[in-house]
Structure formats: C-alpha cells, structure tokens
PAZALUM-238330 format. One record per residue (C-alpha): residue in one letter; z, x, y. Coordinates in steps of 0.5 Angstrom, whole numbers, padded with zeros to 4 digits, always signed. Layout:
N
aZXY ...
end
This chain:
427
x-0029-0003-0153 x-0035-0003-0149 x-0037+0002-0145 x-0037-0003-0138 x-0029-0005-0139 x-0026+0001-0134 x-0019-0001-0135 x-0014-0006-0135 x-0006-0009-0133 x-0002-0013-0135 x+0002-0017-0128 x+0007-0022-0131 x+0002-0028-0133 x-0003-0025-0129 x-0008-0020-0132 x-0013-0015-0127 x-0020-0012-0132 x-0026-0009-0128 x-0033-0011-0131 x-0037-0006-0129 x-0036-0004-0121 x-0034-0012-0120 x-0025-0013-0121 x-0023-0019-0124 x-0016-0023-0125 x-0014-0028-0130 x-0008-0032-0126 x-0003-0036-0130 x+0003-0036-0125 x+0003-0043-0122 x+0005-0039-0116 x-0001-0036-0115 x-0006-0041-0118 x-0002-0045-0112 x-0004-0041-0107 x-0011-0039-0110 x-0012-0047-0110 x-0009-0051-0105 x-0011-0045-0100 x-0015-0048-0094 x-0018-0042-0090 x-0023-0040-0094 x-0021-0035-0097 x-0021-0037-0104 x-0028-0040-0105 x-0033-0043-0112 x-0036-0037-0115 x-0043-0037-0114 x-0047-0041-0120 x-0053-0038-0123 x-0058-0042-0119 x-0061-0043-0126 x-0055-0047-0129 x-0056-0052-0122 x-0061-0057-0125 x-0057-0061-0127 x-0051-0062-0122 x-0056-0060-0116 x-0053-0059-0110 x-0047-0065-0110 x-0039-0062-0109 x-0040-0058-0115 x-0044-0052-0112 x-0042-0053-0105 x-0039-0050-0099 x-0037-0050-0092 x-0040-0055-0086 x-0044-0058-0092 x-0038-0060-0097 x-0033-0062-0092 x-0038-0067-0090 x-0040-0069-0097 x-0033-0069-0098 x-0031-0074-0093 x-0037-0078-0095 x-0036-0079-0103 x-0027-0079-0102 x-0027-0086-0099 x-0033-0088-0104 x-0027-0087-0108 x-0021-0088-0105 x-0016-0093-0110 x-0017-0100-0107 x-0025-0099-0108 x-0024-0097-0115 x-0019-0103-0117 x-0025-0107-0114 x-0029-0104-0119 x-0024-0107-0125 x-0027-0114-0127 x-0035-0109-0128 x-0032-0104-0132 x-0028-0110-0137 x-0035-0113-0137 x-0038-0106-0141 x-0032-0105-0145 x-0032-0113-0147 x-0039-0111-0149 x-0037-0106-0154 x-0032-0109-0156 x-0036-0115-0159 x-0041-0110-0162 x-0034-0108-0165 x-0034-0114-0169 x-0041-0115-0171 x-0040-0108-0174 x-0034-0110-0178 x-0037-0116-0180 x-0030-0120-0183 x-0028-0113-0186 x-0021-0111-0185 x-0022-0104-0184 x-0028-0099-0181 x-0030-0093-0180 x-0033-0091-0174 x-0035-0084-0170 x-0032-0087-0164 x-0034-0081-0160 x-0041-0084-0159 x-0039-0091-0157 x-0034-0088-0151 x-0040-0084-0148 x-0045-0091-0149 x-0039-0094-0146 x-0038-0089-0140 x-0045-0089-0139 x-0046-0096-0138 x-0039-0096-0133 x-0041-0092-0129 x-0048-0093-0129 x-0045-0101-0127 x-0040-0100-0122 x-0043-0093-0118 x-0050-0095-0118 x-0050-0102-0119 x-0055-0102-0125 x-0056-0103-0132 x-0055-0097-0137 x-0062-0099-0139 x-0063-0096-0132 x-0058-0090-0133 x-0061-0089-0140 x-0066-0085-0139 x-0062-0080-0134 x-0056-0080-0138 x-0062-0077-0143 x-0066-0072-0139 x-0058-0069-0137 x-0056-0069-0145 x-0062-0064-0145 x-0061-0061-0139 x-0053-0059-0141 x-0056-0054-0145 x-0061-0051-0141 x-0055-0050-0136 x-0050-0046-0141 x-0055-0041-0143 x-0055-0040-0135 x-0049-0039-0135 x-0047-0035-0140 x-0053-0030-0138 x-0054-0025-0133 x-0058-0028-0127 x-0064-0023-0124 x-0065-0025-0117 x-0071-0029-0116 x-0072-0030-0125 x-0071-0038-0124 x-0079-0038-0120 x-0082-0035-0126 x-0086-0040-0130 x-0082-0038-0136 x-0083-0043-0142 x-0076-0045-0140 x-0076-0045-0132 x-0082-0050-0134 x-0078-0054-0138 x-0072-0054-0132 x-0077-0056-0126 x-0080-0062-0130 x-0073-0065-0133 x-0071-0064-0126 x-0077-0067-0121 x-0076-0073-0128 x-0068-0073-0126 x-0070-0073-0119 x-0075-0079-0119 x-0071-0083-0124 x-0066-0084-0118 x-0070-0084-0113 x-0072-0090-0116 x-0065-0094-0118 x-0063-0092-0110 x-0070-0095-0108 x-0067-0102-0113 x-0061-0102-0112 x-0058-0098-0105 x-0058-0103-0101 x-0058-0110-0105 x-0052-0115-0102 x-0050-0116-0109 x-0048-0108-0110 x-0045-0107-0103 x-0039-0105-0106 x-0043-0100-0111 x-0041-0092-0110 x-0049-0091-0109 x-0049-0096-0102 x-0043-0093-0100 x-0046-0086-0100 x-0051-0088-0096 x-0047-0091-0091 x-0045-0087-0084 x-0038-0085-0083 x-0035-0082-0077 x-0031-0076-0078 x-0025-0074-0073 x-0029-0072-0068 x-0032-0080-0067 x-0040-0077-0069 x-0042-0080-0074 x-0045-0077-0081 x-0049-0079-0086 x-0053-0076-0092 x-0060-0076-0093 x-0064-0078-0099 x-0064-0071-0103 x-0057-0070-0101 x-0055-0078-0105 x-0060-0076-0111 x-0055-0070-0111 x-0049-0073-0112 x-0051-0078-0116 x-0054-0072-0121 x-0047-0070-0120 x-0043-0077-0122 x-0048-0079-0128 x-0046-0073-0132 x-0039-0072-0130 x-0037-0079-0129 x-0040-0080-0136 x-0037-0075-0139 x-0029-0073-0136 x-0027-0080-0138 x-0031-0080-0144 x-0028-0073-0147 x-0021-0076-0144 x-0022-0083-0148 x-0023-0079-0154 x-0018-0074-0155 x-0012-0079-0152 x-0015-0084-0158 x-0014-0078-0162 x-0007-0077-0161 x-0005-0084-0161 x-0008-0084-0168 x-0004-0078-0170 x+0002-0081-0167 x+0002-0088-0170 x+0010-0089-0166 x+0007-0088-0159 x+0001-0093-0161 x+0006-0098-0162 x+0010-0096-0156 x+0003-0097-0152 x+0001-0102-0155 x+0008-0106-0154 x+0007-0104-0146 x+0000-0107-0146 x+0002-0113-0149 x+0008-0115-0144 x+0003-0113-0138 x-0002-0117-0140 x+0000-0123-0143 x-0005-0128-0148 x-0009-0122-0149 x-0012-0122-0142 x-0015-0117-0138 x-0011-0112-0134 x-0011-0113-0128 x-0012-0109-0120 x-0006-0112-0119 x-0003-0110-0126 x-0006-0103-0128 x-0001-0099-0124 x+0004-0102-0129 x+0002-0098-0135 x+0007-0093-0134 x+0007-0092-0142 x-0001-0090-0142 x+0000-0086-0136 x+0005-0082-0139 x+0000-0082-0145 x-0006-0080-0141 x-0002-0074-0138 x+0000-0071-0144 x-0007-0071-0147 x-0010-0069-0140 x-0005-0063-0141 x-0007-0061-0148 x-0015-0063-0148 x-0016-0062-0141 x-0024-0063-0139 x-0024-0056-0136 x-0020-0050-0140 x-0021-0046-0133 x-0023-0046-0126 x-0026-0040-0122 x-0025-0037-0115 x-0027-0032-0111 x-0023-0027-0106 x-0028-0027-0100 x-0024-0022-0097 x-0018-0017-0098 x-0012-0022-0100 x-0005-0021-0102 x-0002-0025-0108 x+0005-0024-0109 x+0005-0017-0110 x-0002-0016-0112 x-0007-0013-0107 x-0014-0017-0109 x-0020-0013-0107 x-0026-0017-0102 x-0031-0020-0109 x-0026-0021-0114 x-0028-0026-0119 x-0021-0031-0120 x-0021-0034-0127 x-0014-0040-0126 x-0013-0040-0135 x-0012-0047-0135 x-0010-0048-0142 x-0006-0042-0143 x-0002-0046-0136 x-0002-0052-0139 x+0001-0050-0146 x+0006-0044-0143 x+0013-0045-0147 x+0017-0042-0140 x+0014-0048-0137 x+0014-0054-0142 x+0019-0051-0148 x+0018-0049-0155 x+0014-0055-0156 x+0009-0055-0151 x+0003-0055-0156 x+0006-0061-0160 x+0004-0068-0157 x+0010-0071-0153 x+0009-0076-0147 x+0016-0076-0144 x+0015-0069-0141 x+0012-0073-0136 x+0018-0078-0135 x+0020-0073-0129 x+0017-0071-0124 x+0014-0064-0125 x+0018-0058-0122 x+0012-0054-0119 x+0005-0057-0118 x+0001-0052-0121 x+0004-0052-0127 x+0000-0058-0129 x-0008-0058-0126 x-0013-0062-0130 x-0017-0064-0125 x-0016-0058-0120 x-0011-0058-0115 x-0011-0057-0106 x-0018-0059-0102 x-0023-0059-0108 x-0018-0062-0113 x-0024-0068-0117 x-0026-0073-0113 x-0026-0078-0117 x-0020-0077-0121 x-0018-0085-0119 x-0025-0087-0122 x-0023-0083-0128 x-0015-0085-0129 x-0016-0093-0128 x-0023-0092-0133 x-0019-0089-0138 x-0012-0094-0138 x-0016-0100-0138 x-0021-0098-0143 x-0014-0096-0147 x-0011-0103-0145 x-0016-0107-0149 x-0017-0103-0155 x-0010-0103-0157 x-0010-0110-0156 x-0015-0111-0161 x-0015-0105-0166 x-0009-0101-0169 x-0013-0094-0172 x-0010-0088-0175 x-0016-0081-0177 x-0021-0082-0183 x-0019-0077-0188 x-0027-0075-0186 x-0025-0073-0179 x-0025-0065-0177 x-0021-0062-0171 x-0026-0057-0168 x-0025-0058-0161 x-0032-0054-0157 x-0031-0053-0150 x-0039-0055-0148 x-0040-0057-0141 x-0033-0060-0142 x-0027-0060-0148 x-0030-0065-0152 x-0030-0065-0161 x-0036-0061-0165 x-0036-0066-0171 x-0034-0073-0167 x-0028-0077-0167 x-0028-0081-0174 x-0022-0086-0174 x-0021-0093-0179 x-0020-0099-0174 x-0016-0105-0177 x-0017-0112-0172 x-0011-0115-0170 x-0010-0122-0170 
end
C-alpha cells in the first residue's frame, strides 16, 4: 500500500481514509448525503477544481461560489423554470423530425438497419440546444461543440493531476493548446450573442433570458455581464449536450434489452399521442410509463457516478466528528444500487420501483440534491421523453450482436464503443 494512505475506517456506509495530511470520507448513508446536500449554510461547499480543468465550463454554476452564484442561480433557474421549457417543445420536435428523416434515407426501404445510435443522439442534443437555448443553428454551435470535445481531454488530465500553484501561467505545450481553444470558444460565442441575443424571433431563447435583468427579494435588480453570459453558455453547450445524450443512450439501451417495457412505452406513447402526432406541452407530463423508465436508467447510468463537498469548518455528521478541509466524496452509484435500498435486484432493469414515492430523498440523486441540485434538469427530462416519444413511434429496436457494453465514466457516464442497435420501421 502507498506510503501516503495513513489509515482508514469503516463507518457503516461511510468510509473515513487520510491522503496525506488531507482527511477524506466516502458518504453512502442517504442520511448524511442528506445533510451534506441539502445544507444551506455553507458548510458543505464544491471542492475547488484545478484551475486548469476551468477552460472548458468557465466560471458559470459549476465552478462558483457564494454572492456570485446565488445571482447567477437566480438568473438561469427562471431561464429554466417548467412552463418556459414546454415552450421550447415545438423546437426541440423540429430537430428530432430532422433526424429521424435522415433515418429514412439511411434505411433507404430496408426493413431493418443498423446504426451506432450514440453518435446521432449527440448530433441531435447538439443541435436542440444550439436551437432552443441559444436560438441558433447547429451549424453555428458546430464549432464549439468541436472546440469543448478537444477541450474534454485537456480538462480530465487536469483533473486527474496534482496542480502546482501558478503552473496553469506557463506557456506549457498544453496551456498553449488550453488558452487558444478557450479565447476560440470564447470569440464563437460572443459572436452567436452578437446575432442572436437580442433578436424578436428569439426572445424566449435561454440566451436572451440571461441577458435580462431580474429583481431579486430585495427589489434591486441584477443582471450578468457579457463575460459572465459566455460563461454559462460554455457551461449549457457542453452539459446540455452531453447529460441528455448520455441519458438518451443508455435508456435506448435498456429498453433494446428489455423488449416487454419498449412495448409497454410504446403502447403509452400511442394512447397519448394519437395519429402519430407529436407530443404535446399540454401531453408531455402524461408519460407516466417514460418517466418511470427514465428514472430507473438515471438510477443505473447516472451522468455523474459522484459529487464532492468540502467541509469548510469542523461539522458533526451523525456521529462522525469531520475535521475543517475534508474532502467529501457522495458515492452516487454505490447508493443508487444499494440492496438495503432497492432490494436483492437493484442492479437489474426494473422501472416500477419508481411506482412509489421513494421513502428517503437521498436514496436517489441524479441530478445532485438541495440548493445546487441541475439547473436545468427540466431541460433534460422534457428533452429525453419527447425524444423517446417519437423513436418508439417510428422504430422497434433491440442490441446488434456487434454491441459491447463498456461503460467509461468521461466528463459523464456515456459507452467507450457506442451503442450499436438494429432499427426496424413500423408502419
């Protein structure tokens, strides 16, 4: 064992280790991750990333802290309040029409094909939110939707390294390569707010939404500046893009696997929508079958396996005294697949566990929990179920014998070799 593993112990779900001089606790008590998350005093903040890693999200929710985000939280939540999501639905149907059309050219009369789908549902989130947040085309977003994909790795080999204070200043082969597709990120940006920010056409847009003012509590207005905007449009292009498309691809994977709940979602999306019509803002919360569905894959495939906290001062946890600086890893996965939680099949596919109301909020946390729970979860979920929706009314599909399951946790949980599946058109 490496000499820095000083010593460790075992607290029921709760794992304590010291890295060095630095303590460190793995949480998988719902209870405590709990407390941890929904804790309003700041006693449970982000850990710090290495400022390296920051080119890609930028200083936008992810990376903030304090005054700063609860203003940028106040701003982008009501961007992305539930009614102003339904409104984007007649955008988002128009880029899956698109697909789906390139579909049919694929299959070219065939009556079945294969295709890696995992490829197409990143096109298809790119373009939905390059068209429903921004309110440009995915030609537009194309390019930085390639600058971030280069970025990605830049930023994991950040993460994963030990940062030397003021190392990200040199002019290191990669700084260099960091600095230039950030300041081309940056400018790609400026440019779509430039052209699109304030058009009529686009006033519903997330992007014009940001850039409004909003009164907070105390009646004084606030408003993000223009470096602050390009922030959390860096932010929302990458996650935007890639949470849902992660999602998209997993679920299509269970459902392939599990060919009695793609009938079940079928026949439920078939009684809702009938005549093959688009689902609907009026219709959408009617998928009660598809949520379950999307549930039971967010709990098995979550786009983050884990969160982390810091302890900002001494704080007692249950009976854990937790020393001022310890890092807080929350084991999602390892919760979300608990026996004592879900039962003896907690690592099988079984949507009606989400027929109930879960007993204890913690036990389940895709999209984190409390005061920094995802912002734009909406987004996601309403995204993911219209998607879903209009597949199964066109397509029956089960797992290409080429498929290999390899699940890579990357920026997010997504597969190392894609997701091959065979489509058959139904009439």
């Amino acid at each position: 064992m490496p000499h820095y593993w000083k010593w460790s112990s075992l607290y029921g779900k709760n794992f304590v280790y010291w890295f060095g001089r630095r303590p460190r606790l793995a949480v998988g008590d719902p209870k405590l991750i709990k407390e941890i998350l929904m804790n309003s005093n700041g006693n449970f903040p982000k850990q710090k990333m290495n400022p390296s890693s920051k080119v890609l999200l930028g200083d936008g929710l992810v990376n903030l802290d304090g005054r700063r985000w609860e203003v940028h939280r106040r701003i982008t939540a009501q961007a992305f309040h539930m009614e102003r999501v339904k409104g984007w639905i007649p955008e988002m149907a128009a880029s899956i029409e698109d697909m789906l059309k390139k579909w049919e050219v694929k299959r070219a009369e065939k009556n079945e094909f294969e295709m890696d789908v995992h490829q197409q549902l990143q096109q298809l989130s790119a373009d939905i939110i390059s068209r429903t947040a921004f309110g440009s085309s995915c030609e537009e977003g194309n390019r930085i939707f390639q600058l971030q994909e280069q970025q990605v790795g830049l930023a994991l080999q950040a993460l994963r390294s030990l940062y030397i204070p003021g190392f990200r200043f040199l002019p290191t082969k990669k700084n260099r390569m960091r600095w230039r597709l950030d300041q081309e990120t940056r400018e790609s940006i400026r440019k779509i707010i430039g052209k699109h920010g304030k058009s009529e056409g686009n006033s519903k847009s997330l992007l014009t939404l940001m850039m409004s003012s909003y009164k907070n509590e105390d009646g004084v207005e606030e408003k993000l500046d223009i470096d602050e905007i390009i922030d959390e449009c860096k932010t929302f292009y990458f996650a935007g893009k890639e949470t849902t498309a992660n999602l998209l691809t997993w679920v299509l994977l269970l459902l392939a696997s599990h060919q009695e709940w793609q009938t079940r979602a079928r026949d439920e999306v078939n009684a809702t929508c009938r005549g093959n019509a688009h689902p609907t803002a009026e219709n959408i919360s009617d998928f009660k079958i598809l949520s379950m569905i999307l549930n039971e894959t967010l709990r098995l495939y979550p786009p983050a396996v884990a969160l982390n906290r810091l302890a900002s001062e001494n704080v007692k946890l249950a009976s854990l005294n937790i020393p001022s600086g310890t890092d807080m890893y929350i084991a999602m996965t390892a919760v979300h697949h608990d026996t004592e939680i879900w039962g003896d099949d907690a690592n099988e596919f079984n949507p009606l566990r989400f027929s109930e109301p879960r007993k204890h909020p913690a036990s389940f946390f895709p999209f984190g929990l409390g005061p920094r729970i995802c912002v734009g979860q909406n987004l996601a979920i309403v995204e993911a179920k219209l998607v879903l929706a209009m597949i199964l009314q066109h397509y029956s599909f089960m797992v290409s014998p080429s498929y290999l399951h390899a699940p890579m946790q990357s920026m997010t949980l997504q597969p190392q070799h894609g997701l091959q599946l065979i489509f058959s058109r139904i009439a």
